[in-house]
C-alpha positions in Angstrom: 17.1 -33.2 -25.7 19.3 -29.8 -25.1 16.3 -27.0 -24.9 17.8 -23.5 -24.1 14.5 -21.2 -22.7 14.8 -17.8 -22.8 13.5 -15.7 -20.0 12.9 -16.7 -16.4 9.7 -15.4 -16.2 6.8 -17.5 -14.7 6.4 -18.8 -18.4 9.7 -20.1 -18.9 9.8 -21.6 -15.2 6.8 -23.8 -16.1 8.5 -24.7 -19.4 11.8 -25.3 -18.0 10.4 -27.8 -14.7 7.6 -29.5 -17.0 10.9 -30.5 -19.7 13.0 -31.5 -17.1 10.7 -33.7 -15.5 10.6 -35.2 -18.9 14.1 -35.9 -19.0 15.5 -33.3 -21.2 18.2 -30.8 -20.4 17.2 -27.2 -19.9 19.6 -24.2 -19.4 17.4 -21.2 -18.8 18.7 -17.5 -19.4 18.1 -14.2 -18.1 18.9 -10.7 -19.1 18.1 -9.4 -15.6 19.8 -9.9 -12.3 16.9 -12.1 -10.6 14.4 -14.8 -11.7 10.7 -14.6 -11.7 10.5 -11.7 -14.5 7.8 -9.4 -13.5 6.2 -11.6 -10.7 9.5 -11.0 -9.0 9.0 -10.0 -4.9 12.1 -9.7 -2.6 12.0 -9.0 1.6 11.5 -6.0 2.5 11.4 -5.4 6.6 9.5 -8.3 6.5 7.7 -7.3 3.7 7.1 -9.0 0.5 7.3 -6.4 -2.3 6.0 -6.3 -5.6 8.4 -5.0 -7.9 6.9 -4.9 -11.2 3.2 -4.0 -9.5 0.3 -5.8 -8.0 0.4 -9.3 -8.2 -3.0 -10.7 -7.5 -3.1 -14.9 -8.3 -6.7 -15.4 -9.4 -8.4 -18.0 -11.6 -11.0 -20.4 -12.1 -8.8 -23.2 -13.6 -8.8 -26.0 -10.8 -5.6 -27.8 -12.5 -3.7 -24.7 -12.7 -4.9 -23.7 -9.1 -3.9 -27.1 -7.5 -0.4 -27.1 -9.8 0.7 -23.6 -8.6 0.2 -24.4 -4.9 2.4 -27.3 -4.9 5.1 -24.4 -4.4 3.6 -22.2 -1.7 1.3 -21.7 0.3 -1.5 -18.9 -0.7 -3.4 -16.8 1.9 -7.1 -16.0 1.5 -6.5 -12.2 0.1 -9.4 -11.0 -1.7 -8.9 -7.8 -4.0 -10.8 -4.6 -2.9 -9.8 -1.5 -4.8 -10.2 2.0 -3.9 -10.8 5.0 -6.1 -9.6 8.3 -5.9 -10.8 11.2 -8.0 -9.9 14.3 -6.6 -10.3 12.7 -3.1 -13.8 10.9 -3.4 -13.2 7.6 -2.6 -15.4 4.9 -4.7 -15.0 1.4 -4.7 -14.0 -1.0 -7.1 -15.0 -2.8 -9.3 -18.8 -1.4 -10.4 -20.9 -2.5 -7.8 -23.9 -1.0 -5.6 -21.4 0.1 -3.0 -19.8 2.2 -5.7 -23.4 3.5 -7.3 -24.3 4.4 -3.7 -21.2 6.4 -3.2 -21.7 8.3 -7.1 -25.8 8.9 -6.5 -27.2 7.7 -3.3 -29.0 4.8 -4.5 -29.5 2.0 -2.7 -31.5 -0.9 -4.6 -30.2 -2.4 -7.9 -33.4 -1.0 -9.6 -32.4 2.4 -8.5 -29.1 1.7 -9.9 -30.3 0.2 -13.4 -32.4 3.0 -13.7 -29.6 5.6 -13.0 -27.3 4.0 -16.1 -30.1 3.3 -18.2 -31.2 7.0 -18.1 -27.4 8.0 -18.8 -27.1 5.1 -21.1 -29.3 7.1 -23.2 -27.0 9.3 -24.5 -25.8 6.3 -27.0 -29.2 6.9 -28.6 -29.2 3.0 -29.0 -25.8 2.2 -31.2 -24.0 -0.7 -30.5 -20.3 0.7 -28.7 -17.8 0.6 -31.3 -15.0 1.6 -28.6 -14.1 1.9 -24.9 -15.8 5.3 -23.9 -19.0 3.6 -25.8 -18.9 0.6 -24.1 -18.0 1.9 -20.7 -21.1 4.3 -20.5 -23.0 1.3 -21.9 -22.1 -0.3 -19.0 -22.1 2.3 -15.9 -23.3 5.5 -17.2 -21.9 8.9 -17.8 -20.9 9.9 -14.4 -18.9 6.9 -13.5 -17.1 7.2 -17.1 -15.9 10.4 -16.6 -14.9 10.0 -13.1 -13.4 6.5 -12.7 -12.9 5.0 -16.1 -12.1 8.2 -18.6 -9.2 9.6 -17.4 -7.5 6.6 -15.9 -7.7 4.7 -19.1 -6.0 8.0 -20.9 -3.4 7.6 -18.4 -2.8 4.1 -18.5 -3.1 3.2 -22.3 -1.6 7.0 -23.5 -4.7 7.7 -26.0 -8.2 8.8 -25.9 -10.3 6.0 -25.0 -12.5 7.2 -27.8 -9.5 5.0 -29.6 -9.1 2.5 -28.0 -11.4 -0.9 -28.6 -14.5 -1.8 -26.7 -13.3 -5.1 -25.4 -10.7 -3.3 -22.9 -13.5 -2.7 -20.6 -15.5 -5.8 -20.4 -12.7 -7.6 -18.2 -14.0 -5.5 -15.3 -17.2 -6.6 -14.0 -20.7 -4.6 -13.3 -22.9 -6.1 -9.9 -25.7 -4.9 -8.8 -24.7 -6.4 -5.1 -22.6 -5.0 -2.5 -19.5 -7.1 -3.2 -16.0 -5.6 -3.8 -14.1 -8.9 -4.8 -12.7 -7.6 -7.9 -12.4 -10.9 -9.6 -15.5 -13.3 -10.1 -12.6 -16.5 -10.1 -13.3 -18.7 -7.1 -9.6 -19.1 -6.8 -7.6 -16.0 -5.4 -4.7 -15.5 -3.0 -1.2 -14.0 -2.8 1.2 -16.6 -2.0 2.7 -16.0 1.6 6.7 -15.5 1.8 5.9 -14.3 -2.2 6.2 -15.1 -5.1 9.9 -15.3 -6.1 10.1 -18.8 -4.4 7.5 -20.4 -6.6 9.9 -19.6 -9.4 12.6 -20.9 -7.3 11.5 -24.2 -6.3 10.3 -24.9 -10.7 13.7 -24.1 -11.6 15.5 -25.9 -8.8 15.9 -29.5 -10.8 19.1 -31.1 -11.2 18.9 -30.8 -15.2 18.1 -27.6 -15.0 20.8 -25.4 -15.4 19.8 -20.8 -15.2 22.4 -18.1 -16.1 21.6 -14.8 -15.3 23.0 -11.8 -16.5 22.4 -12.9 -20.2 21.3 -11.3 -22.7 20.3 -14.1 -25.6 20.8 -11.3 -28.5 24.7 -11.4 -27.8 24.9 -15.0 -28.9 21.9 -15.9 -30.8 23.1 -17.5 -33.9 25.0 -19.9 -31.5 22.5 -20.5 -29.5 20.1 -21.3 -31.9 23.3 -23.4 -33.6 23.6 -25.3 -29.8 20.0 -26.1 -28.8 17.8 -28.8 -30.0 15.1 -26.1 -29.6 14.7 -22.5 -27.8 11.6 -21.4 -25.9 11.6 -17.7 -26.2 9.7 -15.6 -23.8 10.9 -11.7 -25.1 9.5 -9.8 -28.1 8.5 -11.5 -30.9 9.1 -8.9 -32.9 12.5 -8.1 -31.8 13.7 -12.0 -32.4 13.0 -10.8 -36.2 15.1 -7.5 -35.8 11.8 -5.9 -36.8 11.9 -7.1 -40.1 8.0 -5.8 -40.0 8.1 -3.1 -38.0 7.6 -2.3 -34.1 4.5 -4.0 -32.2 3.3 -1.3 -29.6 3.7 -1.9 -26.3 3.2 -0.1 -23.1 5.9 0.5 -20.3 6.0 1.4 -16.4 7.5 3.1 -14.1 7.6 2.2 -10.9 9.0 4.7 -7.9 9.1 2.8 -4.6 9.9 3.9 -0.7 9.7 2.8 2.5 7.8 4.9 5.3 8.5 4.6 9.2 4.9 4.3 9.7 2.9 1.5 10.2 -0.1 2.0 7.7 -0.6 4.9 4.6 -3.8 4.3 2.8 -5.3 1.6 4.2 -5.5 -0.8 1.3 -3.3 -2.7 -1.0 -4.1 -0.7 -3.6 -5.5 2.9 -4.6 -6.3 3.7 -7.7 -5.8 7.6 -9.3 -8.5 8.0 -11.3 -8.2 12.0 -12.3 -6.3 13.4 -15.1 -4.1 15.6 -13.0 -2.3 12.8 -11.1 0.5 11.7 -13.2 0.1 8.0 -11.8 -2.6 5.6 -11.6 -2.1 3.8 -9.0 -0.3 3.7 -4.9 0.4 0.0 -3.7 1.1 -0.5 -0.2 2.5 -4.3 -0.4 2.0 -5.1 3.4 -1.9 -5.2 3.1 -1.4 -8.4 0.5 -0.3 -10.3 3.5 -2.9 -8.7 6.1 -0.1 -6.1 7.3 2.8 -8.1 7.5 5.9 -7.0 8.5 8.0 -4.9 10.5 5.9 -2.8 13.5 6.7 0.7 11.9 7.3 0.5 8.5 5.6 0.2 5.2 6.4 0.1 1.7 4.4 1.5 -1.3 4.7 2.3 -4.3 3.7 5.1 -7.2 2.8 3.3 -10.7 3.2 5.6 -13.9 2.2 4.2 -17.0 4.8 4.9 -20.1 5.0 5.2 -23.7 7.4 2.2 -24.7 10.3 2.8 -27.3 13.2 0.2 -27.5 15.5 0.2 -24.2 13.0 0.2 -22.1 10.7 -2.5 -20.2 7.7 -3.8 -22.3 4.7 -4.6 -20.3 2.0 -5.2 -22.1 0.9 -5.4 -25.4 -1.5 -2.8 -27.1 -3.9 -5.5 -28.6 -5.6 -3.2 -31.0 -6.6 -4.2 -34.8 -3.4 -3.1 -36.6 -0.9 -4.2 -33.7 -2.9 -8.1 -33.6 -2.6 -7.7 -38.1 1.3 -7.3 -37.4 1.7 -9.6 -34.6 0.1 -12.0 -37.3 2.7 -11.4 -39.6 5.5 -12.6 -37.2 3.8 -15.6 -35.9 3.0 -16.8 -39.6 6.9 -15.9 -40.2 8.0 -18.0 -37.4 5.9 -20.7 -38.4 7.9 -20.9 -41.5 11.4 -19.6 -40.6 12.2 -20.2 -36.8 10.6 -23.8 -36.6 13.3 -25.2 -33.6 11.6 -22.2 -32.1 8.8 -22.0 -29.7 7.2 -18.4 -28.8 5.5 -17.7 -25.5 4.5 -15.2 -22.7 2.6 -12.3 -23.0 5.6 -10.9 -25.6 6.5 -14.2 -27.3 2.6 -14.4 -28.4 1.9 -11.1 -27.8 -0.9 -11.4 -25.6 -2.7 -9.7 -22.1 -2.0 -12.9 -20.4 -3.0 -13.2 -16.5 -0.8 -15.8 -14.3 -2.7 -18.4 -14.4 -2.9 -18.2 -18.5 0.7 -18.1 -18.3 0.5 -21.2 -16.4 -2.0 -22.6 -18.3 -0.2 -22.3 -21.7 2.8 -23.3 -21.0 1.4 -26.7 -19.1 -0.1 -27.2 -23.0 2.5 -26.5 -24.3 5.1 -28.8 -22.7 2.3 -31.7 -23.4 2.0 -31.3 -27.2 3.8 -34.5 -29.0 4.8 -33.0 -31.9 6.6 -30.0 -30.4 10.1 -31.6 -29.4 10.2 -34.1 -32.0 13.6 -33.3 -33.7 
């Protein structure tokens, strides 16, 4: 079959190879001027930066762990964030390192005790949104100082409005260990991660244009393909026909230092209100100081209201943005059927990388899904 997909993003990479191992024909598009959408890294003095922010591969899927290092070769990086409120380091995520550094205690009773005393404060009620659930979960002090205003900053609304759920991906340990993720997989892949990308796209029936933007030509392309796998906004495919879905943006503002080392970590998160970004990534620490003696790279993250012409990150996966998003998928079921929807903007969804990869390996397997 003649499949056009829509976005070389790390979703439509997997698509594209997994097809074209299957015989069909895949041309694959791309609005920007590289591959590897926001997983994209390029050289820097012997560098490998992160354009679109941290990176971190991490899962606990075997099958997608063994499939994504048949194209590179990962290291052993472990992520360890930093916190800085107004230049009080904490550690990250909750554990007793970081209830040590907030109050001194140093047993996990101590430290149970210190949030069930704050905890108190709930009088009891089940958290019905993120500043509920966070104090819940770590207490008063730690809210306000590592989770409050960060959150404001990063999702641009008081986390009084914002759902519970947001929260519960970080995890609470009452032992010294800093590994932010619980997966037993994790690693950064060394050279980066552009050439992953690379090497799934680099079949002989695989054909990827860049440049392109699909919304120039997409009555003929939908006219030309046997079926389109569409990685952008779902909503904008249907010109909006039910309104915006809300998304957040970034800006990233990126330099290089003549110095060997500036924070000593990967990454350092901003945790106050006063700091207009959240976060500093020096991208030399995800490959144990790699690169160039004398030089570094980081780089300022500033979360940013999205509004069309600008980059959409992430979804804002609240109650009235998943009611819409339902909308459109229901419509596409009915309307676009040679059309398959995917990626974190395609379904709308905080995908990590290895639920991209994950989803798009089902995908490609269903039966039904190219039968003309």
């Amino acid at each position: 079959m003649k499949i056009l997909v829509v976005g070389a993003g790390l979703f439509g990479a997997v698509s594209a190879r997994e097809l074209a191992l299957k015989g069909h024909q895949v041309d694959v598009i791309e609005r920007r001027d590289h591959i590897a959408g926001n997983i994209y890294t390029e050289n820097v003095h012997g560098i490998q930066v992160h354009r679109y922010g941290a990176h971190i591969f991490h899962t606990s899927n075997k099958a997608v762990w063994d499939y994504v290092n048949q194209f590179a070769t990962f290291n052993r990086y472990t992520n360890e964030v930093v916190a800085n409120y107004k230049g009080e380091l904490y550690s990250l995520p909750f554990n007793m390192n970081t209830f040590y550094q907030m109050w001194g205690v140093t047993t996990p009773d101590e430290a149970q005790a210190k949030i069930a005393e704050q905890r108190a404060v709930l009088g009891g009620k089940q958290p019905a949104n993120l500043e509920e659930q966070a104090i819940s979960l770590v207490g008063t002090d730690i809210y306000e100082k590592l989770v409050k205003h960060y959150t404001a900053k990063q999702w641009g609304r008081d986390p009084k409005d914002l759902p519970a759920f947001i929260i519960r991906r970080l995890p609470v340990r009452f032992t010294f260990d800093n590994n932010y993720f619980n997966d037993p997989y994790q690693g950064i892949p060394i050279g980066g991660y552009t050439q992953i990308v690379e090497k799934m796209l680099d079949q002989p029936n695989i054909h990827v244009k860049l440049h392109t933007d699909f919304f120039a030509k997409r009555d003929q392309y939908l006219a030309d393909y046997d079926k389109v796998i569409f990685t952008g906004m779902i909503d904008q495919f249907f010109d909006y026909r039910f309104g915006e879905l809300e998304y957040r943006s970034l800006r990233f503002e990126t330099e290089t230092l003549a110095k060997d080392n500036y924070q000593g970590n990967a990454v350092i998160n901003y945790t106050d209100a006063a700091t207009p970004y959240t976060r500093i990534i020096e991208h030399k620490f995800f490959e144990f100081g790699s690169g160039e003696k004398g030089q570094t790279v980081i780089t300022r993250e500033y979360p940013q209201p999205w509004h069309k012409g600008v980059e959409p990150y992430y979804p804002v996966n609240n109650q009235e943005n998943n009611h819409l998003f339902t909308k459109y998928r229901d419509y596409a079921r009915a309307n676009a059927q040679n059309v398959v929807f995917g990626g974190r903007l395609g379904l709308y969804r905080y995908y990590n990388m290895d639920q991209v990869i994950g989803a798009a390996l089902e995908l490609v397997q269903k039966p039904n899904l190219f039968e003309k």
